[in-house]
N, C-alpha and C positions, 0 to 999 in steps of 0.2 A: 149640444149644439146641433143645431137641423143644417142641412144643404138647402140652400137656395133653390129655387124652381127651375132653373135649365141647369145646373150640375145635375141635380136629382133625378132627371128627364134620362139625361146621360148615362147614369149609373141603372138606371131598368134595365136595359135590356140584358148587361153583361150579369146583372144578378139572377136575371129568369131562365137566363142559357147555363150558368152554373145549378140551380136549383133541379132544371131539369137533368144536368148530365146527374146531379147525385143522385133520385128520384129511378132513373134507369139503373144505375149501379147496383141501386138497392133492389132491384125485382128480377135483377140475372142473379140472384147470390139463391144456389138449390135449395131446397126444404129439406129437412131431415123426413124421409120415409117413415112410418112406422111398423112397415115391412122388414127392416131391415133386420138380420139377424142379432142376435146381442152378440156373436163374436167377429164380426163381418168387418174387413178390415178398412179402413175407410180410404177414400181415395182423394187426395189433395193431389192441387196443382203441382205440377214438378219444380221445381227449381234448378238450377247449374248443381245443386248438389243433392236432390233427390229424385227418384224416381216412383211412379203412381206402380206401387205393388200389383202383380196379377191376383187372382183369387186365393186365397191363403184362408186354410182352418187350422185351426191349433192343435196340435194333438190331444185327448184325453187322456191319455198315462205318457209317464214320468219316461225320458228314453235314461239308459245310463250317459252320465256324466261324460263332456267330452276329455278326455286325458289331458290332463296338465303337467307337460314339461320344466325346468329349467332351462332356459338359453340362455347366450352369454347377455344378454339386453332383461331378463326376468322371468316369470314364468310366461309360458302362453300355450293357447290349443289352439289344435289341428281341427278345423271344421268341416262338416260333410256336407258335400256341394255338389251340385247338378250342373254340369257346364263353366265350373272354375273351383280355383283354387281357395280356401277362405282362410285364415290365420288370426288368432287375436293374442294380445298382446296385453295382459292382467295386471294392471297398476292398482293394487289397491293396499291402504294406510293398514286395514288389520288382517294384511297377509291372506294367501289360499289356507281353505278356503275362503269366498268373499261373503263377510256379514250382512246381514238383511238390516234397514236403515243407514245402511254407511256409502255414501257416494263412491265409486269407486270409476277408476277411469279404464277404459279401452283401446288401444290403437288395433287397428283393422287394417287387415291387408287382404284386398281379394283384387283376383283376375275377373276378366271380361272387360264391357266397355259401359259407356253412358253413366248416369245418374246413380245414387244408392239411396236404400232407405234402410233403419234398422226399427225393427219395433220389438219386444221380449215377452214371451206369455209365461204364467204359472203353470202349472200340472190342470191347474181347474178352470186353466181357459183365460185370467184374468189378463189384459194388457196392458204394459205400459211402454212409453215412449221414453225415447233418451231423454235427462234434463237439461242435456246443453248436446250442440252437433246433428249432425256430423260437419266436424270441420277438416278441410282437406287439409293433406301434410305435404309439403312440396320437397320431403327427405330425409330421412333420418340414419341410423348405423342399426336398424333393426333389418337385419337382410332374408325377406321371404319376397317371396312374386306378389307382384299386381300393386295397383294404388293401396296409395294411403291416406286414411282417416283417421279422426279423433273422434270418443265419445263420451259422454258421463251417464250411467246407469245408477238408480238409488232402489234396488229390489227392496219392497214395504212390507214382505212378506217373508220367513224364510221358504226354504224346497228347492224343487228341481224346476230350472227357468230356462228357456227354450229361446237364446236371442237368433230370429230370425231377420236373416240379412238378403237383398234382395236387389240387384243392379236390370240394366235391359235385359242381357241376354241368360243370367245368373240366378241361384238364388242358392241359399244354404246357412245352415245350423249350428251354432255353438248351443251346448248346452252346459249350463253353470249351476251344482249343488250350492246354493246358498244356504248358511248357517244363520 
């Protein structure tokens, strides 16, 4: 069915003012450089619950493992941090160590303020991001300082993985021997 000649007339202009806004949308969206380093971390819009990382390289060799305790809530480590405190919290189905292919979950606890981001490298650079999160926790019975988040990691590789974590003022290291 066609429009009629003055509905038709009517509907130009709201169609060529949409065309145009999308037509701009699409030429503010960056190009990928080919400059860009292969381990260079990328930098997305922030959102209420991320934050755009500062310059980050991954290290080349493996650091030792960060200690993995029992608490009365499960296992978790103690992470090394620049300006806060970082704590994670090791929910995973085939036990410490955590299996390479098997989703396994995190709760995070770190000090400072603003936005978080988590991304995890291998020993040889490679990175991956969480498959789900970070989703805020507004409280739980797990009692270390600072906010709380949720995360899902699915390491594709075994070795030693480096999940580094990264807020405004913050930033710091868990590192997990995967099997």
């Amino acid at each position: 069915m066609f429009l009629s000649g003055n509905r038709a007339r009517r509907l130009i202009g709201p169609i060529c003012l949409l065309l145009a806004v999308m037509l701009a949308a699409c030429s503010l969206t960056p190009q990928p450089s080919s400059t860009t380093a292969s381990h260079a971390v990328p930098t997305p819009s922030p959102t209420a619950h991320q934050v755009v990382l500062p310059s980050f390289t991954p290290p080349t060799t493996c650091q030792p493992a960060s200690p993995i305790d029992n608490s009365t809530v499960g296992p978790e480590a103690h992470g090394t941090a620049t300006n806060a405190q970082l704590w994670a919290l090791i929910m995973s189905k085939t036990g410490i160590p955590v299996e390479a292919k098997q989703e396994v979950k995190i709760v995070w606890r770190m000090t400072g303020s603003g936005g978080i981001h988590f991304a995890a490298y291998s020993s040889s650079g490679r990175r991956i991001a969480p498959v789900w999160g970070p989703d805020e926790h507004g409280g739980s019975n797990w009692d270390r300082p600072g906010d709380e988040w949720g995360t899902g990691f699915n390491f594709p590789v075994p070795g030693c993985w480096d999940i580094h974590v990264a807020r405004d003022d913050a930033a710091g290291d868990v590192w997990l021997d995967v099997k």
